[in-house]
N, C-alpha and C positions, 0 to 999 in steps of 0.2 A: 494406390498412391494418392496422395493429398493432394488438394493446391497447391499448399506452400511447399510440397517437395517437389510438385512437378515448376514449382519456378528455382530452381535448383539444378535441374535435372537437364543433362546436355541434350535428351532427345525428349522433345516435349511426349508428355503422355496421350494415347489418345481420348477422344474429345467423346465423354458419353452421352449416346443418342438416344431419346425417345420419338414414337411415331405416333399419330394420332389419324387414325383412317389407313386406306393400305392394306388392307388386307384382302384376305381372298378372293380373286376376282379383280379386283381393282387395277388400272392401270400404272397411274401415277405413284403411286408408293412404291411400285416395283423400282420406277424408275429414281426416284430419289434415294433408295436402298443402296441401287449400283452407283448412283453420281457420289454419296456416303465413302464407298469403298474405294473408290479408283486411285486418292492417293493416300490411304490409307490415314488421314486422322481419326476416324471415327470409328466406334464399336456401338452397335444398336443392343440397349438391353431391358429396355421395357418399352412397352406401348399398349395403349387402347387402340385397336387395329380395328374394328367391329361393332356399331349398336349390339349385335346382337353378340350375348358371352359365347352361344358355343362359337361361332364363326371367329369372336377374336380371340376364343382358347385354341383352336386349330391352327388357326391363321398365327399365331405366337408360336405353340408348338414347331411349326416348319421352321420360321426362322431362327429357333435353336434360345427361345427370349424365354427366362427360367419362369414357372408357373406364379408365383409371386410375385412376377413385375408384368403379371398380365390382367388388364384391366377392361373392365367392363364398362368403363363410365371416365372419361376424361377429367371430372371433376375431380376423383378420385385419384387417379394417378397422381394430377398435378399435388394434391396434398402430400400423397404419400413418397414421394418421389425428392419434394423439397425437405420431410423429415427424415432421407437417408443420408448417412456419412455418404455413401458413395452413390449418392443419389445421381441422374441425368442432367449435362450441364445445360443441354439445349433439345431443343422438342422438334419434331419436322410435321407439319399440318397439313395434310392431303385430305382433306376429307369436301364434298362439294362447299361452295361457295358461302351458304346462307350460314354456315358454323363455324367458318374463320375467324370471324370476330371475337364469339362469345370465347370461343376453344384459346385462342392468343390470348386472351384478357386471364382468363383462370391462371394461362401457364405463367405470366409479367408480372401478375400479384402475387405469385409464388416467387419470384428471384427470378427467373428461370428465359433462358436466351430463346427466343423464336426463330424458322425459317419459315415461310408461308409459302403456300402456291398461292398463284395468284386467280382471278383476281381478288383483292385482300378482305372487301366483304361486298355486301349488297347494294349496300347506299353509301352517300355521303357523310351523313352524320352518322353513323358510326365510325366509319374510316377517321374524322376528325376525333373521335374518341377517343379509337386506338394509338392516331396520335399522340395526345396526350399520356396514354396510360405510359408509351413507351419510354419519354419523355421524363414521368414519372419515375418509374419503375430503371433507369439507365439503364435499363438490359437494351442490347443488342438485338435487331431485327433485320431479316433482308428479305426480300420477295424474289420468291424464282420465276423473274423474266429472263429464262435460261440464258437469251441469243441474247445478251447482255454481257454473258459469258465468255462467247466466241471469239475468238484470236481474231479474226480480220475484223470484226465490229470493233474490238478496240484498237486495232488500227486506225482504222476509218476514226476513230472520235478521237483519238491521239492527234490524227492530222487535222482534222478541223481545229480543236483547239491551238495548233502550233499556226494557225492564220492562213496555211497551205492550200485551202479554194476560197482564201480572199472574204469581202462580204458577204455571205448567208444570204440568196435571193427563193429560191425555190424547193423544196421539199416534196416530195411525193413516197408515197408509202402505200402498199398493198399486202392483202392478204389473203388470194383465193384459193379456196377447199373446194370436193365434191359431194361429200360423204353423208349430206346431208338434201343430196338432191330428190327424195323420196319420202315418204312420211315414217322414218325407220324407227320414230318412236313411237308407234303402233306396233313393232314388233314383240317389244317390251326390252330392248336392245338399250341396256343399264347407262351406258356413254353417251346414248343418245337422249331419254329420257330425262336427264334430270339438268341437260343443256337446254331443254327448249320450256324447261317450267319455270316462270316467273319464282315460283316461293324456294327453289336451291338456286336458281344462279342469275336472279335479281333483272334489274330491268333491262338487259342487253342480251342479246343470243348471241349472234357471230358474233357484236360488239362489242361486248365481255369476253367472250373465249378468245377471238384471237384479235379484232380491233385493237385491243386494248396493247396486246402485244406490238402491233406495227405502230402507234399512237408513241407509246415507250421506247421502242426501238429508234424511230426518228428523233424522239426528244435527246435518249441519248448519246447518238451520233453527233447530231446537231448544236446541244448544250442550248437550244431556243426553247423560252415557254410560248404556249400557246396563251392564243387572246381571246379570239373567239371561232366559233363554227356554226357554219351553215350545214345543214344534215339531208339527206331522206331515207328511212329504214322503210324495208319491206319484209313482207313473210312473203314467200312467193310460193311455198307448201300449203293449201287447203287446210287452214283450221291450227294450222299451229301458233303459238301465244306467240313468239317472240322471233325479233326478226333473221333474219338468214340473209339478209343482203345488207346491205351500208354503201351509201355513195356520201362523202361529206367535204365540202371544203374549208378549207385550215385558213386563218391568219395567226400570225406571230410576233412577239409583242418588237422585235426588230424592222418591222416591216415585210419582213417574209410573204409569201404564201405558198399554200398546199394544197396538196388532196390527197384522201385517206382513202381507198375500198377494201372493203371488209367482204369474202363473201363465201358461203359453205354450200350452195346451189350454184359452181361451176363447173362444168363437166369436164373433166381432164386436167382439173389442177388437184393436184397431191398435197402438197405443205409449201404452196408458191408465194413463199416470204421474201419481200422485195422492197428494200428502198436505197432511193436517190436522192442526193442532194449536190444542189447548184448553188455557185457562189461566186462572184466577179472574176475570177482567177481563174476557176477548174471544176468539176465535177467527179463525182464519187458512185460506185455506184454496188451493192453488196445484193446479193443471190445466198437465201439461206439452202437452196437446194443445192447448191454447189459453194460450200460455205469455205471451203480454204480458198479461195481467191475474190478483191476485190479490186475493181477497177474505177481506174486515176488519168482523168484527161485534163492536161491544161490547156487552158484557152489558146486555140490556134495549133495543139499537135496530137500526134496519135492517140487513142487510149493504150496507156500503160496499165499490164497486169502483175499488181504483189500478188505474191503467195503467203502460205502460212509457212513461215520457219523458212522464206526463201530470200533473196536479196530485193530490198526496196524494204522490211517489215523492221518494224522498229521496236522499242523495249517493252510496249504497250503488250502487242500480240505477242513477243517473245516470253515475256507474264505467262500469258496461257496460254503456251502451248507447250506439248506433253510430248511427242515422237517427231521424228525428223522429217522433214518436208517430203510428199509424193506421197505421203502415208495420211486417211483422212479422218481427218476428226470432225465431229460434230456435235448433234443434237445430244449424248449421254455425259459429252466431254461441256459441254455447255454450264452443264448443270453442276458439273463435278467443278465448274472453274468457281461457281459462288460458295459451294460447299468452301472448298479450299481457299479461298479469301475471307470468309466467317472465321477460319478455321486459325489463320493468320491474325486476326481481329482477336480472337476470344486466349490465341497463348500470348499476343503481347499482352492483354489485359493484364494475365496471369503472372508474368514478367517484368511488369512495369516498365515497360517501353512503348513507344511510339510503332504503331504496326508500318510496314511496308506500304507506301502509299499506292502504288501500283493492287495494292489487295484491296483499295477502297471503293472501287469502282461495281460498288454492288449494289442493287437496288433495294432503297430504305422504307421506313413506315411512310415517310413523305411523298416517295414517287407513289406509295400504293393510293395515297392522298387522292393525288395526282388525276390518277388513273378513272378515279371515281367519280371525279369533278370532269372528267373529260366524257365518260356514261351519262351522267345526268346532261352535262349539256346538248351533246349530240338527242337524249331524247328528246329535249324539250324543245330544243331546235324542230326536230320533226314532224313532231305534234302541230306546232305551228307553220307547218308549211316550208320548213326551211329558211325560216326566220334566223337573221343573224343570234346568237346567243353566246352572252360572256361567257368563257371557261377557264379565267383566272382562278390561281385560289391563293389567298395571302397565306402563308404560313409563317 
């Protein structure tokens, strides 16, 4: 089907996918694969899955992507992909950190819609580039800061913005892991390895992988930019480049303040994604380990618990969410909520309409901006002792 038939057409067509990374072995591609399919817009039908041809002719083969639309070279694709009638409308980018950029840039100067993982490149000025190319190029971008995704996060940022805890005074965000408490990339353990090397995933270790996450996560609850931060990164593994621990304090251009810890050498935390925010009125407070409930204390009375899909939740999380309450969704449904609001974005294009605003709430080439400007400063802060350091970024 065409364009112009599927804006025609009472049931939008679905939305064709290419993948760039993802393949055998790989975690992340799996997982954007399924977040693709869950409400079913998308059909995946080419991709460079692989540097290496046989691994992404294999790795194509599995998932049923015809031998023609399997590529060996990104560059390649993006050419040949924008010279088909039924070529790929949007590209999904898993591949480590230091080849986001380049990889997005190929597929923008081709037409062609991006999703990225995050985080979206290595440095600053590229991330300002990409902004530009996007900008350029009007193609559509989002970053998958999946928990961006989740039904009580957007509750929680639906109530902030509705004034519901009052003034913005305190923020706090965490992020402790285990899994890194050992030197596992000595093992030659591929998830671990190309986390802890400056030249794939840039100057932050935990602070890249998941800081950057909790940093995102509280910006977007909270609707506050940050102003500056005071930092200390550590390696606390023998010999390893980058660091695994993060202690940093937050100011906020409202007056606010915060604190950030980031840390992948905690012993017994799993994925303990955690932030709170305070504000003259009430407090908020979201557990992605138990992510269908967030708690709501007003000043002077009990904490109240929403659920997802229960009473207290409002149009925000009603948005995303997929099954009826007591049933739990999370970390695949996360992702599947950005897919699905891209997905919203790219058929009203198609339509000429105005998308659903409730589907906007998706993190842009700007927050990846963001993200980057919040890495360099936290380093630079550290370097220097913990030195205040601006992390505005004008855009």
């Amino acid at each position: 089907m065409t364009i112009e038939a599927a804006k025609t057409s009472a049931v939008p067509r679905r939305i064709r996918l290419g993948m760039v990374g993802g393949g055998q072995g790989a975690f992340i591609g799996g997982v954007h694969r399924i977040a693709a399919r869950i409400d079913d817009r998308y059909e995946l039908v080419a991709g460079a899955l692989s540097s290496d041809p046989a691994r992404a002719s294999a790795s194509a083969a599995e998932l049923h992507i015809a031998p023609e639309r399997c590529y060996a070279d990104y560059r390649e694709m993006a050419r040949a992909e924008a010279a088909r009638k039924d070529g790929i409308d949007l590209v999904s980018i898993v591949t480590p950190n230091h080849l986001h950029g380049r990889i997005a840039s190929a597929f923008l100067d081709a037409g062609i819609h991006v999703i990225c993982d995050k985080p979206m490149t290595t440095t600053l000025g590229e991330a300002m580039e990409l902004v530009q190319r996007v900008r350029q190029s009007k193609c559509l971008f989002a970053l998958t800061h999946n928990y961006s995704g989740y039904p009580m996060v957007r509750q929680a940022r639906e109530m902030v913005a509705a004034g519901e805890l009052g003034e913005i005074r305190v923020v706090q965000a965490e992020y402790p892991q285990d899994w890194l408490s050992t030197d596992l990339e000595a093992s030659g353990q591929k998830q671990a390895a190309w986390r802890v090397d400056p030249a794939q995933a840039g100057a932050g270790g935990s602070l890249g992988d998941i800081g950057t996450h909790a940093e995102q996560l509280a910006r977007f609850i909270s609707g506050l930019e940050l102003q500056s931060v005071s930092a200390d990164l550590t390696s606390f593994v023998p010999g390893r480049r980058l660091d695994d621990n993060a202690h940093i304090l937050l100011r906020y251009s409202n007056g606010a303040r915060g604190m950030l810890w980031s840390s992948q050498v905690a012993p017994g935390n799993e994925n303990g994604l955690r932030v709170r925010i305070y504000g003259s009125q009430a407090g908020l407070e979201f557990r992605q380990e138990n992510p269908n409930h967030l708690w709501f204390t007003p000043l002077g009375q009990p904490p109240r618990l929403i659920t997802r899909g229960g009473s207290g939740s409002g149009a925000a999380a009603g948005h995303a969410t997929r099954i009826p309450a007591g049933h739990p969704e999370g970390y695949l449904e996360g992702f599947a909520q950005l897919y699905r609001d891209m997905a919203e974005q790219l058929h009203a294009r198609w339509e000429g309409r105005a998308p659903d605003p409730l589907a906007c709430a998706v993190p842009t080439v700007e927050d990846g901006a963001r993200g980057m400007k919040f890495i360099e400063a936290v380093v630079e802060s550290s370097r220097a002792d913990g030195r205040w350091t601006d992390a505005r970024l004008n855009l």
